[in-house]
N, C-alpha and C positions, 0 to 999 in steps of 0.2 A: 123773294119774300123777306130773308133774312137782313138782303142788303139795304132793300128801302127799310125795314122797322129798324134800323141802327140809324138811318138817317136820319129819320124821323127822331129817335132819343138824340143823338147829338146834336139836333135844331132843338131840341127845349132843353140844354144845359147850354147851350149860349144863352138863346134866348133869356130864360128865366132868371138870369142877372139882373135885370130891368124891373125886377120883380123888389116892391118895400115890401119889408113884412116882419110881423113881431116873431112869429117861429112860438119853437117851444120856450118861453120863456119862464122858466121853474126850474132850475136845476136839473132837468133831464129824463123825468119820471113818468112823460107822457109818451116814452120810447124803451119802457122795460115791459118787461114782460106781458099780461095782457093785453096792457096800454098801446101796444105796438102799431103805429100803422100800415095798411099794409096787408092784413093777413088774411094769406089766402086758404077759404073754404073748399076745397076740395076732395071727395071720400073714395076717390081712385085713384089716388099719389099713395103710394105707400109708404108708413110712415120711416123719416130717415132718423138715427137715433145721434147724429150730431151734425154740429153746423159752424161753420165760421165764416163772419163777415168784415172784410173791412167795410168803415164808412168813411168818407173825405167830406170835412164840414165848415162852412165859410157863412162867416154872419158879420155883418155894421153894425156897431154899438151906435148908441143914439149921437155922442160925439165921434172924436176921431179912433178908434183904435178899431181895428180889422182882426176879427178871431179865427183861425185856422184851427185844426183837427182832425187828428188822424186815428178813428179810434176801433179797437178791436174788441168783435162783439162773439161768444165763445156760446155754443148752446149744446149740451147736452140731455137728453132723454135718463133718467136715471131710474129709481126702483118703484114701481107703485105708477108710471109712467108719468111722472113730476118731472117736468120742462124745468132745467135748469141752466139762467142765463150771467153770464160774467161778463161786465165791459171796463175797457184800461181806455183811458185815452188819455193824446199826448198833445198838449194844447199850445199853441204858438200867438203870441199878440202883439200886433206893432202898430204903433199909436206917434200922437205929438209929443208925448211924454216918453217915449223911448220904446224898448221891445221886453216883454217876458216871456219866458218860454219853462215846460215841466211837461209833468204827469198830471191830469187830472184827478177826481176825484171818481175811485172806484165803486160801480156798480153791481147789485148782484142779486138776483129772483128767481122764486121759485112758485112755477106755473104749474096748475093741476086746472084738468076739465069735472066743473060739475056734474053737467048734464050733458051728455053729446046722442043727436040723431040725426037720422039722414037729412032732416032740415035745417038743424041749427049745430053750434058748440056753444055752451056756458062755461066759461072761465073763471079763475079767480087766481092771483096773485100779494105773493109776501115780500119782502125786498127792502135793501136797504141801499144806501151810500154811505160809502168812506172816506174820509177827508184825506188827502197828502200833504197836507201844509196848514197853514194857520191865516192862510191871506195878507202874508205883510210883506212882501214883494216888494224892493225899494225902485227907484232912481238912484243907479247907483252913484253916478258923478257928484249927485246932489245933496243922497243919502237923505231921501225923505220916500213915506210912501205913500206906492199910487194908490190913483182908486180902486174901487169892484173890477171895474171895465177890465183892470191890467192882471188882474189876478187870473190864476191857474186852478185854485180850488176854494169852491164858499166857507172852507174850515167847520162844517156842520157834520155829526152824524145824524143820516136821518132816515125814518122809518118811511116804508110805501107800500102802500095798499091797494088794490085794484083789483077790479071784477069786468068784461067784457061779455057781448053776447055776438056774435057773428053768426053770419049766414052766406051765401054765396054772393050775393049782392053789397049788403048792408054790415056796420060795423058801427056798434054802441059800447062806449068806454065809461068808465067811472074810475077817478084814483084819488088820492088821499098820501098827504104828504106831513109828515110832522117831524122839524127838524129835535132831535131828544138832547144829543151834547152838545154845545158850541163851546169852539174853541177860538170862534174869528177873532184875531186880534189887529185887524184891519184897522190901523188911525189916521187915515189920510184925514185929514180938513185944510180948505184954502182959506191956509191962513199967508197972507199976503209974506210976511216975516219969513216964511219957506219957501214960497214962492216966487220971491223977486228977481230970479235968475231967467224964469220964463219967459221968452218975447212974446209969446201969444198974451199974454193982459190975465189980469185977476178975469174979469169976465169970462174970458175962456174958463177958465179955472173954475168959477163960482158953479158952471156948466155940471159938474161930476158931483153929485149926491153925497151929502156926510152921512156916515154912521158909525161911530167911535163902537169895536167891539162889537159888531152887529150882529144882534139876537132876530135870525128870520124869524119870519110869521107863518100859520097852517095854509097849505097851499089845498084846494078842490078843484078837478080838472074833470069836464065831459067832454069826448070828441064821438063825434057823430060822422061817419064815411060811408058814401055812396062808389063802389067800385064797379067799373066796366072791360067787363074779361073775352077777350077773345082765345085761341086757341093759345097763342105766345106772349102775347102785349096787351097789357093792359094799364088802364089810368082809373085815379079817382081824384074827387075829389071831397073835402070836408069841412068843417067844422071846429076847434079847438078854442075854448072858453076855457079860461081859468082864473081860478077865485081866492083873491087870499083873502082869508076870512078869518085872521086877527092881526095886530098890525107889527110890523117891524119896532125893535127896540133899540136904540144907541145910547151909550150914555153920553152924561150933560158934562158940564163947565166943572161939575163937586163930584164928577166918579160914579153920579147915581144914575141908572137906568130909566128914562123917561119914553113912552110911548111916541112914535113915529108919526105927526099926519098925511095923510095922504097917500100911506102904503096899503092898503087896505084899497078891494072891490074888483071890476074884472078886466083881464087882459084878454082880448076876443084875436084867434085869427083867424084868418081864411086858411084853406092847405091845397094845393094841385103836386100829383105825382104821376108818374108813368114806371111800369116795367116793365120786363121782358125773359124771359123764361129761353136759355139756351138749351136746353132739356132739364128732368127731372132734378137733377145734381146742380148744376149751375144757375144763375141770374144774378140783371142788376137793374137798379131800381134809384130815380129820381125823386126828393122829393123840394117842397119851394112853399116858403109861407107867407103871407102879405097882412101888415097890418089893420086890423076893424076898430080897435080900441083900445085903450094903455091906462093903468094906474098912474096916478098924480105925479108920486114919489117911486124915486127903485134906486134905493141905494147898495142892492145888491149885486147891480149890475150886470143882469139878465139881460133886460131888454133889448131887442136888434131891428134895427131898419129893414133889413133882410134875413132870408137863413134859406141856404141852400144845403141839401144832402144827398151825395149821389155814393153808392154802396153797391158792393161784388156779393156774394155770398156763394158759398159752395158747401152743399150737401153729402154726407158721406155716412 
């Protein structure tokens, strides 16, 4: 049994390569704390009071740059039975414009159950992210900088809210995303005058989003998951809509701060995953997102063709 269900997970992580898709595209908020996909209802696992996961995360930007991550997700049970979750990750990108590589932007929530019975859990989550950088990552031969795509961190601190309701089956999410400090100081623009060393063409170039300084917009995310559990192995799949619902800001040509068009309304994905449960203490879990729909503009350079994430976890 154990041999076929691994065969079966390592045919849907080739496979699922084949797979376009937007993923989570927000800054990472629909993977803290109650947001999480994934979680399993069960009121005979005894509760373990910490957890750590690696996750290995691979996603196409809309043009060329390929993002890697390897990022470490820290869960502790603490006083009042507040789930508390820490993630570092260390983010790798190689593009036609060269490679960058760092720390991401740190994660950190704090989960408490509302209401919990033997039918349901009610959640709710607090949570922030930290920026490691300012987003101005150059080309270094050229000494210009790139775009979003190339960057390691959005340079935002931002607050994150979210409530979940799960059941054995079903998984209803709600989050809220408001970035509070910006520090971006991201100025890439193609402007041909920096560019001219590039053989790919201004075209290429015109390709990457400006946002001089770029003030994101309020993010709303609902994921809605239908899960299918057998004794070890299970899949689901979902739903993830998200809404920016005001619009991105860069400033202009005079310094001043002008509104965004086209950053604004929603980014729909699809989501399929599998996991599998080596006993109580251990598992690991696939997941793969494919695009339904995309904002106009994203010059913060979220958006991915694909996004695969396949993660260990171990219970102790």
């Amino acid at each position: 049994m154990i041999r076929s269900t691994l065969v079966v997970i390592l045919f849907l992580i080739i496979s699922v390569n084949q797979l376009l898709g937007q993923g989570c595209s927000d800054a990472g908020f629909c993977t803290m704390g109650a947001m999480r996909p994934d979680q399993e209802f069960n009121k005979n696992i005894p509760l373990r009071l910490r957890s750590i996961s690696l996750n290995l995360y691979e996603g196409q930007a809309l043009t060329s740059p390929s993002i890697k991550a390897a990022i470490l997700d820290f869960g502790i049970v603490a006083f009042n039975n507040i789930d508390l979750q820490f993630k570092v990750p260390y983010m790798s990108v190689s593009g036609n414009f060269g490679n960058t590589s760092g720390i991401g932007d740190l994660s950190f929530a704090a989960t408490k159950s509302i209401k919990s019975t033997p039918r349901y859990d009610w959640l709710g989550t607090v949570g922030f992210k930290i920026p490691t950088g300012n987003s101005d990552l150059k080309q270094e031969e050229h000494d210009v900088v790139l775009p979003m795509y190339y960057q390691v961190t959005l340079g935002t601190y931002d607050l994150i809210l979210g409530t979940s309701f799960l059941t054995r089956d079903w998984m209803f999410s709600f989050g809220y995303q408001q970035p509070l400090i910006h520090q971006n100081e991201n100025t890439f623009q193609a402007d041909p005058n920096q560019w001219s060393w590039y053989e790919g063409g201004m075209n290429y170039v015109r390709e990457h989003a400006e946002a001089v300084d770029l003030k994101r917009g309020t993010d709303i995310m609902f994921r809605v998951e239908r899960n299918f559990r057998l004794s070890r192995l299970n899949f689901n799949l979902g739903l993830l809509p998200i809404y920016r619902i005001t619009k991105d800001q860069g400033r202009n040509s005079n310094g001043e701060y002008e509104k965004l068009d086209g950053t604004t309304g929603l980014a729909m994905s699809g989501l399929a995953g599998a996991g599998y449960n080596f006993n109580v203490y251990s598992s690991i879990s696939l997941i793969a997102g494919f695009k339904i729909t995309d904002r106009d503009y994203n010059p913060d350079g979220l958006t991915r063709k694909h996004v695969i994430n396949f993660a260990y976890t171990y219970n102790f």
